[in-house]
N, C-alpha and C positions, 0 to 999 in steps of 0.2 A: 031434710037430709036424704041421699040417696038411699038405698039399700041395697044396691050395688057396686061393688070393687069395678072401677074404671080399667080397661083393659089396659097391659103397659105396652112397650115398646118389645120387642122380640129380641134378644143376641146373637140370630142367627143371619143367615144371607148373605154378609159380607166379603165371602170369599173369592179372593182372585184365581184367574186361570194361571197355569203352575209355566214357567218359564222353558220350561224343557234345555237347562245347563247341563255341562258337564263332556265328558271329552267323545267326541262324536266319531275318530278316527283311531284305532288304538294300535301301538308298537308294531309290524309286520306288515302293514295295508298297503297298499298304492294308495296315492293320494295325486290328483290333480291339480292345475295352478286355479289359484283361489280357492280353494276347498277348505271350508273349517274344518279344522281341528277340534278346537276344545271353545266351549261356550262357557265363558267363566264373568264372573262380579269380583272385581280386583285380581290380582296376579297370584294365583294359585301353582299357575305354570304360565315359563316363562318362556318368551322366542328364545330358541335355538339358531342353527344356521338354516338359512333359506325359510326362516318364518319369520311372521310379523305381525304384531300387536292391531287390533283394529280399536279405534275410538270406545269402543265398548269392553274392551280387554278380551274379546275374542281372540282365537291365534287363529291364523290363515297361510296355506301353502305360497310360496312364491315360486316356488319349481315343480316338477313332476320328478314323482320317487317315493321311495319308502317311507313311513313315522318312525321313530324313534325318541324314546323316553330315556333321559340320564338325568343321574340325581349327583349334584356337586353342595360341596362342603363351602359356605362363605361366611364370610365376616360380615355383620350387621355394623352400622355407625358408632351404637353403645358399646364394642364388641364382643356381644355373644354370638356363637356358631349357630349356623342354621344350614339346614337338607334342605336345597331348593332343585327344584324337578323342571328340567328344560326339556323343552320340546325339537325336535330337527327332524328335518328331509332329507333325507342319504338319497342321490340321484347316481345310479349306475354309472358307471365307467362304459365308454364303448371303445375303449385302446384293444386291441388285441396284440399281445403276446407272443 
C-alpha cells in the first residue's frame, strides 16, 4: 500500500481570453463606412437604417454619419411586447436652405 495520497488533477487553468463584446460606437460619434458598431452573440441590438447585421451578429456602418440608439415597442410571435434597441446612421444633409 502506498502511504501517499496520489496527487489529483487541478480545477484551475481552463480559462478562455474574454471576447471583448458589446457596443464599440455609442449614440453621438461619427462613425465610418464599415465601422462596427456593436460586437454582440445574438441580437441584442438590432440594424437600423444604413446598418447591417455581419454573420456574427456584429452591426456595421454602411454610411458615414452619426449612431443613434432607438428603442421601439414590438410584438413577439406568442404576443407579448417587448423593448428592442435598434441601432442607425443619421448621415448629414448637405441641401442648403
Amino acid at each position: 500500500m502506498a502511504h501517499r495520497k496520489t496527487g489529483g488533477t487541478t480545477q484551475y487553468g481552463r480559462d478562455s481570453a474574454s471576447k471583448r463584446l458589446g457596443v464599440k460606437l455609442f449614440a453621438g460619434q461619427k462613425t465610418k463606412i464599415g465601422s462596427i458598431l456593436v460586437r454582440q452573440r445574438g441580437t441584442k441590438y438590432h440594424p437600423g437604417r444604413n446598418v447591417k447585421k455581419a454573420a456574427d451578429d456584429s452591426l456595421y456602418a454602411l454610411k458615414e454619419g452619426i449612431v443613434q440608439f432607438t428603442k421601439k415597442s414590438r410584438i413577439k410571435f406568442n404576443g407579448n411586447r417587448k423593448k428592442t434597441t435598434f441601432v442607425h446612421v443619421l448621415q448629414k444633409s448637405n441641401k442648403k436652405q
